[in-house]
N, C-alpha and C positions, 0 to 999 in steps of 0.2 A: 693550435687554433681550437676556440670553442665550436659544438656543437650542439644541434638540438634535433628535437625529431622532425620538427617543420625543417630543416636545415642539417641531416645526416651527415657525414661522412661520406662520398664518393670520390674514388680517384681510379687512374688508367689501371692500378696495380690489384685492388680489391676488386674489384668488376669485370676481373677475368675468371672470379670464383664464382660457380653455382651453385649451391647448396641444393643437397636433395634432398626432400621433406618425403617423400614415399612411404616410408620407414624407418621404424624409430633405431638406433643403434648406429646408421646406415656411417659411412667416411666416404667424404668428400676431399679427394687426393691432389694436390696441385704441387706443381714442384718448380722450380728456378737456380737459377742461379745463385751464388754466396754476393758475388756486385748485385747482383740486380735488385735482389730481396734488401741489401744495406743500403741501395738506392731507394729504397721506396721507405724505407723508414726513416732518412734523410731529407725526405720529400714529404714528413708529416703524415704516412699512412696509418692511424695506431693500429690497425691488425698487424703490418708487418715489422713494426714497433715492440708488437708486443712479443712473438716469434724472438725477434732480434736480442730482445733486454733478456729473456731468459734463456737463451741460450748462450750468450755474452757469461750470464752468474751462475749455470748450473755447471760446475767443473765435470760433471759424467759426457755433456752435450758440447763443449766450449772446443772439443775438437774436430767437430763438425763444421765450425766454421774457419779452424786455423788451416784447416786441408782442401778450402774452396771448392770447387766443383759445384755438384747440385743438391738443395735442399728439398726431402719430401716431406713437406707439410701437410696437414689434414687436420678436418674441421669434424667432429663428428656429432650430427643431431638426435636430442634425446627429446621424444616427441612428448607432449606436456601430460602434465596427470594434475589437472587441475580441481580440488584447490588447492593442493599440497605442493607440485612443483611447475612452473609454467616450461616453454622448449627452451631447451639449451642448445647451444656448442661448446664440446668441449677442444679447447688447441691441440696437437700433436705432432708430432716430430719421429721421423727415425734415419739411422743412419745412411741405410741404404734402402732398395726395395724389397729385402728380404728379411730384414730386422723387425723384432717386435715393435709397436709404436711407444711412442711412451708420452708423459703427460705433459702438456709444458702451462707452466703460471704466465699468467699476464698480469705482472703486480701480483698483487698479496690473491687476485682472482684465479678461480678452478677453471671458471666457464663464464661465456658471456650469456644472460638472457636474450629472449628473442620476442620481437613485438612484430607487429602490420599494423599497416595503416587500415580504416576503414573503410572497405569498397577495393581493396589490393583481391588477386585473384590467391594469394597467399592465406586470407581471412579463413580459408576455408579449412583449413589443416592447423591455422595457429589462432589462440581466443584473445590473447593479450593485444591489447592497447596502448598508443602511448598518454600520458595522462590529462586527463578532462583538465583544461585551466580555465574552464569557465563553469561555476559553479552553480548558477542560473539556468543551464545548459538544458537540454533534451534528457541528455547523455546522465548526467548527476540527477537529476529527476527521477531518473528510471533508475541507476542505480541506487539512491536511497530508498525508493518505493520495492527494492527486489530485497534487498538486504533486511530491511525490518519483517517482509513478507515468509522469508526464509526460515527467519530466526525464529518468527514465530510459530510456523510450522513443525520444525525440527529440531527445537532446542529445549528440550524438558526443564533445562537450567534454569531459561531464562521465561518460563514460566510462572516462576514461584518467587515471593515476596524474598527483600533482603534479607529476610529473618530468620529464612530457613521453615518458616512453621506453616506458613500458607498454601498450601498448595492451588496451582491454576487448573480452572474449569475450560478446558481446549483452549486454542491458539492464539485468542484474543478478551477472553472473557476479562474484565477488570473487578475488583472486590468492591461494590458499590461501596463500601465504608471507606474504601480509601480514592474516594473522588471530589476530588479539591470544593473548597464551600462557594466561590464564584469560580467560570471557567469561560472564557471568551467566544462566541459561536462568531467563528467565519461564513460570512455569503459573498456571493458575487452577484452583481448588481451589472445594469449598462453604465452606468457611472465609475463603476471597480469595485472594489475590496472593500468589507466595510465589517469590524467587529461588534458586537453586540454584547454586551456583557448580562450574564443569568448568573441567578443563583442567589445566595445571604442577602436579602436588604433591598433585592430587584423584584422589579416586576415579574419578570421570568422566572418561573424557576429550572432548575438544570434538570433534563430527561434522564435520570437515571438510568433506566434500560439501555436507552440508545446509547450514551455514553461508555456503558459496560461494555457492551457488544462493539462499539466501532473505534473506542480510545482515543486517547488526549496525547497531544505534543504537551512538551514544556522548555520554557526556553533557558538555557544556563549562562548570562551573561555579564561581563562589566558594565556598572552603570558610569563610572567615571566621572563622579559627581553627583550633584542634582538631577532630578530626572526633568525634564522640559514640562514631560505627561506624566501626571502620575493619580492612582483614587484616592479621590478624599471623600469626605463627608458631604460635601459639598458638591460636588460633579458627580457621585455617584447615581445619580437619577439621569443625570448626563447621557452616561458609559450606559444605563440600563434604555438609550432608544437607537442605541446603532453611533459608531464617528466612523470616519473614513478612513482606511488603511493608512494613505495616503499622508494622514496629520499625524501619525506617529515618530517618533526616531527612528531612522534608519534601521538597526538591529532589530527593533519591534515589529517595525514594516517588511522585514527580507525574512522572520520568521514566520509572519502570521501568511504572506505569501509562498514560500517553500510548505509551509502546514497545509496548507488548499491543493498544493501542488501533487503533494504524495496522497491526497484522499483523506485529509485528514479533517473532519470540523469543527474540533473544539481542541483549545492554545490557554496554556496557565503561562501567564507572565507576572513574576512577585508586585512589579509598581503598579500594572494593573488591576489587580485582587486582589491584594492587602491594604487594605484602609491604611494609608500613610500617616496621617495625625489622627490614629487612634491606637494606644498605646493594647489595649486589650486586645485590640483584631490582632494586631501584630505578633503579640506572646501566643495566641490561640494556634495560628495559620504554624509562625514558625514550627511551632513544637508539633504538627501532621506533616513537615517538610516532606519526613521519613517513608509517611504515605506517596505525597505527593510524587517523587522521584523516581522510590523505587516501586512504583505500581506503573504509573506512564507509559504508555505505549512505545514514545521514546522521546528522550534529551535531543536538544539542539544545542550544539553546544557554539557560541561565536569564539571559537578558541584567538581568531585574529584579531579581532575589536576590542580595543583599548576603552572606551567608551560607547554609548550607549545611539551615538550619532553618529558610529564610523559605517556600520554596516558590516554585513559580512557575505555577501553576496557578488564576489568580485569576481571580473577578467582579469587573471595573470598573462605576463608573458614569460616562457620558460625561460629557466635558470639553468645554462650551462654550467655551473659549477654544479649541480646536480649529479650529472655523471664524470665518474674516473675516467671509464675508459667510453668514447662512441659517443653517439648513436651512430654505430657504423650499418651502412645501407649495402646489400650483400645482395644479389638474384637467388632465384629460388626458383626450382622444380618440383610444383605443388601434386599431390595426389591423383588427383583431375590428367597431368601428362600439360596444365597452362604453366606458362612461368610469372613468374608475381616478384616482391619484393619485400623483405624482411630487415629487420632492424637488430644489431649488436648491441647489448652497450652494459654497462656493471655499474652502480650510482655508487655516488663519492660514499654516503653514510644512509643507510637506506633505516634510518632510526631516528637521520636529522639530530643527531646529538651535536656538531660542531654550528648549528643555527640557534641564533638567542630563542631564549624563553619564549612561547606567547603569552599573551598579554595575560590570558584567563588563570597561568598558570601562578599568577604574582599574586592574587585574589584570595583573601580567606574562606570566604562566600564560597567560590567554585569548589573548594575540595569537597566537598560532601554533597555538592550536587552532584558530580561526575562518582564517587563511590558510590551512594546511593541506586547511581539507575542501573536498570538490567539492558539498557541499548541504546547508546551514545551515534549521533551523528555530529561528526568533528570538520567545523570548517577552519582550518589551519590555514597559515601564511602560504601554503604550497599547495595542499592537495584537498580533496574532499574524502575523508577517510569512516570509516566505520568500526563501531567496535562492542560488542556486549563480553557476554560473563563468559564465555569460551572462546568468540573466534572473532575474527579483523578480516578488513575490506578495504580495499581504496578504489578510485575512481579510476582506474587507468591503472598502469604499471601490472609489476606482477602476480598480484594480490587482488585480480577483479571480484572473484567467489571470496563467501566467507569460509576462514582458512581456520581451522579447530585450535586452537593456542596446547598448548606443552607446559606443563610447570614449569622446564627452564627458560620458556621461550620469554619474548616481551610482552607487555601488558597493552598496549596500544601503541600504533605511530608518533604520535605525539607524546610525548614525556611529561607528568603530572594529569594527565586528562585518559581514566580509564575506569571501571565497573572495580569491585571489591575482588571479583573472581578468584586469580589466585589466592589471595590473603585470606579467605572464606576457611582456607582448611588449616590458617593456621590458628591456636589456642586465643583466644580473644583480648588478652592483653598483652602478647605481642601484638594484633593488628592498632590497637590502640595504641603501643609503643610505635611503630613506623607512621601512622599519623599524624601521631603528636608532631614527631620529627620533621614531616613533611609542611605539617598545618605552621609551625610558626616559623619556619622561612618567608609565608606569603603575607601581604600587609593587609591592614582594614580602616577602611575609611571613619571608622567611632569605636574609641578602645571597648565602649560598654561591652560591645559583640562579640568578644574577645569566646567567649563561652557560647552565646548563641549562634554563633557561627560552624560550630562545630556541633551541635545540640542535636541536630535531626541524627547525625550520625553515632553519638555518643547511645543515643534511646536505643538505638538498632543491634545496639554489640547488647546488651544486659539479657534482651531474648535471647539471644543467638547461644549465649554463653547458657544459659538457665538449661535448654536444650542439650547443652552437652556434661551437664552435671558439675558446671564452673560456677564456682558461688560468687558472684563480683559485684561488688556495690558501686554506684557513682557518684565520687564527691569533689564536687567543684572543677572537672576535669582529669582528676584521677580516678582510674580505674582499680579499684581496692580488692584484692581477695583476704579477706578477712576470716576466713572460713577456721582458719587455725589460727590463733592469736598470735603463735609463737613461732609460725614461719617467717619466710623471708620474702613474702609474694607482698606482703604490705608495705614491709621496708623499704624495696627499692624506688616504688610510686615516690615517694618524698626526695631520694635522692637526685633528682635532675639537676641539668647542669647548664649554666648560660655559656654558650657560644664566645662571642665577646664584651665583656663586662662594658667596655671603654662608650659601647654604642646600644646596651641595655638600659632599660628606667622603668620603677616602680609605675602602675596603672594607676591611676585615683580611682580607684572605683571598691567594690566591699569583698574583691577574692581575700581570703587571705593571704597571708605570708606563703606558707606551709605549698601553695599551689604555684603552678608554673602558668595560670594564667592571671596572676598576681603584676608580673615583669612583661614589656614588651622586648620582644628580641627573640633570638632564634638560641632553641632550646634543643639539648638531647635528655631520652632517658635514663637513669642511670643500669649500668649491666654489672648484672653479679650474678654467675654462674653460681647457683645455692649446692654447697658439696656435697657430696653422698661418698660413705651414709654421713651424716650432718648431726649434729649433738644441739638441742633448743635449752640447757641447761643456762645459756647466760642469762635469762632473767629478764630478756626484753619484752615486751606485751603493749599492745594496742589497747587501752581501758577503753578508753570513750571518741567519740568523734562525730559532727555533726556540720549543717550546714544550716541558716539563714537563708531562706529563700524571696527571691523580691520578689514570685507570683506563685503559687501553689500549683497553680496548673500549667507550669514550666516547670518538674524536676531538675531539668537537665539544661537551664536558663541561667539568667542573671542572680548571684546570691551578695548578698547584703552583708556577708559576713561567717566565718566558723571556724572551728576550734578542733584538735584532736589533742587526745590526753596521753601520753606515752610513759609508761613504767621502765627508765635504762640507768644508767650511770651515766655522770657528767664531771668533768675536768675544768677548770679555768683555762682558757685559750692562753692565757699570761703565762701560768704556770707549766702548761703542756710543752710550750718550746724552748723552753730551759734545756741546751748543750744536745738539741739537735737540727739537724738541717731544715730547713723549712721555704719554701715561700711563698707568695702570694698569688694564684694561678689567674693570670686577666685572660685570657685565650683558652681551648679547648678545641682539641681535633680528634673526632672520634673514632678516624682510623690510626691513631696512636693514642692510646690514655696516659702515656706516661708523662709526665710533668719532670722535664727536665730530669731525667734517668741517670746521670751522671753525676750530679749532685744531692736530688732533692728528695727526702724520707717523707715530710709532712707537707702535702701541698693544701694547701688553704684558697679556698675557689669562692669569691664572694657573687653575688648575683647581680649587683648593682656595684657606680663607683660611688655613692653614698655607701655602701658596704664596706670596699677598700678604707673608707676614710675610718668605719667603725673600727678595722682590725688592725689598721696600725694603731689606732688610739690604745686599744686591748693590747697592742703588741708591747707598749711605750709604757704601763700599765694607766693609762688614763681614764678606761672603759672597763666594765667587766663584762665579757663574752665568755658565755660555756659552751663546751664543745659534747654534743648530745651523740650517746652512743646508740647505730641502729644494725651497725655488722662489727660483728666481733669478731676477735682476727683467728684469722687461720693463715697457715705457714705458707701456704703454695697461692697466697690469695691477695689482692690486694686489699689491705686491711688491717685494723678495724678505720671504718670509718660510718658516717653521720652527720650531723646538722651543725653550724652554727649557728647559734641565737642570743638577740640580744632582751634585756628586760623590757618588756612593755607595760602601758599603764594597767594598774590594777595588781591584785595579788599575787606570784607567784606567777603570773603570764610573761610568756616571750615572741617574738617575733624570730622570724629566722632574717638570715642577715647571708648563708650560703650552705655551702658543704664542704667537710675536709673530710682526708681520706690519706692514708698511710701507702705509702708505695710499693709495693713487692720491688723488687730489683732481682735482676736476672743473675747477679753476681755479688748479692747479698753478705757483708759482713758479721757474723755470730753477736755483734754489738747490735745491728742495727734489728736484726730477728728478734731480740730479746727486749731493747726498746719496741717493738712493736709489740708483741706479746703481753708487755709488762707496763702497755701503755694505759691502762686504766686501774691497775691494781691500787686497792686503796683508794678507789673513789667511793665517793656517796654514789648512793641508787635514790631514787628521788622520781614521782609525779611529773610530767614536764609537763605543761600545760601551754599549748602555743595556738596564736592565734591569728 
């Protein structure tokens, strides 16, 4: 039978247990019978279920039950230390009443948590709740209004800009220069809710002070299409004399409401503030995204809203698959000497990993909103949760306080929706390697944005890095260290690898080749552990490289076009697989790199299947493809590999077409060692020039 907390667990066999809260450590002793206790888990009790299943599997305890008589069980409360652990019970078992107790699992669980209801005489002694499903609520109100208040009190982290370099002026100060150029002021009227938009091109201009001092929401949403509302040129004289909450989309209207709610007066909404058909406002705003996000007082995030008229301001009703075991409803002997009543229960996946995606997570748009901020409120398909650069919150459950995070811990409840936090300390082109990774799983509604999409975040890594004496340039989407010509920190940027070719396609738009946001499809970066100590003796060199930019004042924007010039050796693809194994890699799984291991030495990975078509053409010799060398091989490595490219128009230009790469094998033949070794000897070294 499911349960829920409106709807616990109770039966004749649990409810002769009291638990005593007096004291923390304290056992709560009950004992029975071997029938009675296999009658009550028969009868659907899971406490006595749980009792039963592990001592049925623990062969130390399994002859406790083969020898009947009586069982002493014991409950013992571990009184809460919140934020870090909320109360438990842990199960226990012993032979007789003179034996040590010992531990017993229920399922893969140590302990069961413990919640009350609100208004129980139990509230007194235990903080946990069970969780707010109404998000609109008293209860979610207060708690988002506590958790931002906190953070900002107590969180030096989440004081200072994403960049590492700005430091914050006390708890709330905002850096006047990073305060959006319109921002929507919320009032309340006898009529309702009604925005008013200040700032660029309005009659109002925005209070800078006040703004500094009492801080902006911003809202991180799917628009799901067209927007119904959105600023033009044209309304904007509109938007600058007030419209009514009322007339907005849903998501817009349950933001700039929840914004009023926590004390908040001023709400940055993109379709609001950005001049929609005006191409200039557009490039300008985008490219302060960085500002925008990571300064905010805080994200709204509508993690459940598919579109931009769903809302996200909903009544759930609990989801019994939620919890494994419970909510078992138990009596309790509170502090006070009242009795009240408390709730068991252990949730199926308290991480939500086996519930689909939400919707915000499928968005290219979203990832860098939710990087960017220092303090995210996430209204998920289930819970109302909270999250900045250190520590997580939910509405209810165990997790009411913000809870300090752990490097190994998780990044938020919600999976794809969290602050940079941990990734802060890692070297700046990894965080940009995991990114990347992440960013082009998600879709975008116009390939142009394939780059602006990711832009505000891309600007944010170049400080961050300069700070740590990381010399990284950005081009087109890769993250370059160029610093030493003849490392391997530039090589690998190029080596990326499409996922699967069958459901990738060239973008029409002016990335180049050379870039991974050239192809739609989901991409990894390539990994190459550079050896130590390492010999730069083969001759490879980055000469030149550059980009076409379609606005000047968008570095990190849409580009028109660009070229890198590479100094290596190059082979003919035709000639390369002469009397060895090879073939053609349409898939990619990045927790196995090895491309068919049992057979294959040269796997040949094109980006596209107008690619495949180019290299069997080269294979058949109908095409001429060269194969550009960027890792030269080492023994324990998979290697050498590099680019394929095919001629493009113009002199000595190419296009890349994929990458191949020589396989290590784990059980390598002296033949196949020595073809890799020997796989470029006798080639030309030559200019590559691609574009």
């Amino acid at each position: 039978m499911a349960f829920t907390s409106k709807a616990p667990h109770t039966c004749k066999y649990c409810q002769q247990i009291t638990l005593d809260l007096t004291h923390s450590g304290s056992i709560t002793q009950f004992s029975c019978g071997v029938e009675e206790a296999i009658g009550a888990d028969e009868a659907g009790c899971p406490l006595f279920h749980g009792f039963i299943d592990d001592l049925q599997k623990n062969t130390s305890t399994r002859n406790i039950l083969a020898t009947g008589g009586i069982l002493n069980l014991g409950l013992r409360y571990l009184k809460e230390d919140l934020p870090f652990s909320p109360a438990i019970i842990e199960p226990l078992v012993r032979e007789t009443s003179d034996d040590e107790w010992q531990h017993v699992f229920f399922g893969k669980f140590p302990s069961l948590s413990l919640w009350t209801c609100e208004g129980d005489a139990a509230s007194a002694d235990i903080s946990t709740r069970p969780y707010e499903l109404d998000n609109a609520s008293v209860a979610s109100v207060d708690f988002a209004r506590n958790c931002i208040q906190s953070c900002q009190l107590n969180h030096d982290e989440c004081r200072r800009s994403t960049s590492d370099l700005m430091a914050r002026e006390g708890p709330t100060s905002i850096d006047p220069k990073a305060i959006p150029s319109r921002l929507l002021l919320i009032t309340s009227t006898s009529s309702g809710l009604h925005v008013e938009l200040v700032g660029k091109g309005l009659p109002s201009a925005i209070k800078t002070n006040s703004v500094a001092l009492d801080g902006f929401a911003i809202l991180s949403y799917c628009w799901g299409g067209p927007q119904p509302v959105e600023l033009t040129r044209r309304n904007i004289l509109d938007f600058g004399k007030g419209i009514q909450v009322s007339k907005l989309p849903k998501s817009l209207r349950d933001a700039a409401w929840f914004t009023h709610k926590i004390g908040l007066k001023y709400l940055w909404i993109d379709a609001l503030c950005i001049l929609q058909d005006n191409n200039e406002d557009k490039v300008r705003e985008i490219s302060r995204m960085e500002l925008y996000y990571g300064q905010s007082t805080v994200t709204i995030c509508a993690a459940s809203a598919a579109k931009c008229t769903d809302g996200f301001l909903t009544s759930r009703e609990e989801d019994p698959a939620t919890y494994a075991i419970g909510p078992i409803q138990l009596r309790a002997k509170t502090s006070s000497g009242t009795l009240g009543f408390v709730q068991g229960t252990a949730e199926s996946d308290y991480f939500n990993n086996w519930k689909p995606q939400e919707p915000i997570t499928l968005r290219g748009w979203t990832l860098q909103e939710a990087l960017l901020s220092r303090r995210i409120l996430i209204f998920s398909s289930d819970h109302l949760h909270f999250t900045c650069t250190v520590a997580n919150a939910t509405c209810g459950g165990i997790e009411p306080k913000l809870k300090p995070r752990v490097m190994t811990g998780y990044e938020s409840r919600v999976e794809g929706v969290h602050t940079l936090s941990g990734l802060r300390s890692y070297p700046v082109r990894e965080v940009w390697t995991k990114v990347v990774d992440s960013y082009t799983i998600r879709g975008l509604g116009f390939p142009t944005d394939k780059l602006p999409a990711v832009s505000a975040l891309a600007s944010s890594l170049i400080p961050m890095a300069r700070a740590r004496n990381q010399k990284v340039e950005y081009l087109a989407g890769l993250m370059l260290d160029a610093s030493e010509p003849e490392n391997y920190y530039w090589r690998t940027e190029f080596l990326w690898r499409v996922h699967h070719v069958q459901s990738t396609c060239h973008i029409p738009i002016g990335s180049p080749s050379w870039s991974w946001s050239s192809v739609n499809g989901r991409i990894s970066m390539y990994v190459f552990s550079q050896p130590k100590p390492w010999s730069s003796t083969d001759g490879v060199q980055l000469l030149e490289y550059g980009v076409d930019l379609e606005n000047e004042i968008a570095p990190f924007g849409v580009v028109k076009g660009g070229f890198v010039k590479i100094h290596t050796r190059t082979k003919s693809l035709n000639a390369s697989i002469k009397n060895v194994d090879y073939t053609i890699a349409m898939d990619y799984d990045p927790s196995d790199r090895m491309v068919d291991p049992n057979r294959t030495l040269l796997a040949l990975c094109p980006d596209t299947p107008k690619g495949v078509d180019r290299i069997e053409l080269a294979i058949q010799g109908e095409l001429d493809l060269l194969l550009v060398e960027l890792i030269p091989f080492y023994e324990n490595y998979t290697s050498p590999a590099g680019l394929i490219v095919a001629e493009a128009s113009g002199p000595n230009r190419y296009v890349r077409v994929g990458i191949y790469e020589c396989q290590q094998r784990d059980h390598q033949t002296g033949a196949e060692l020595a073809m890799r070794k020997s796989f470029f000897d006798n080639s030309s070294v030559q200019d590559v020039y691609i574009v």
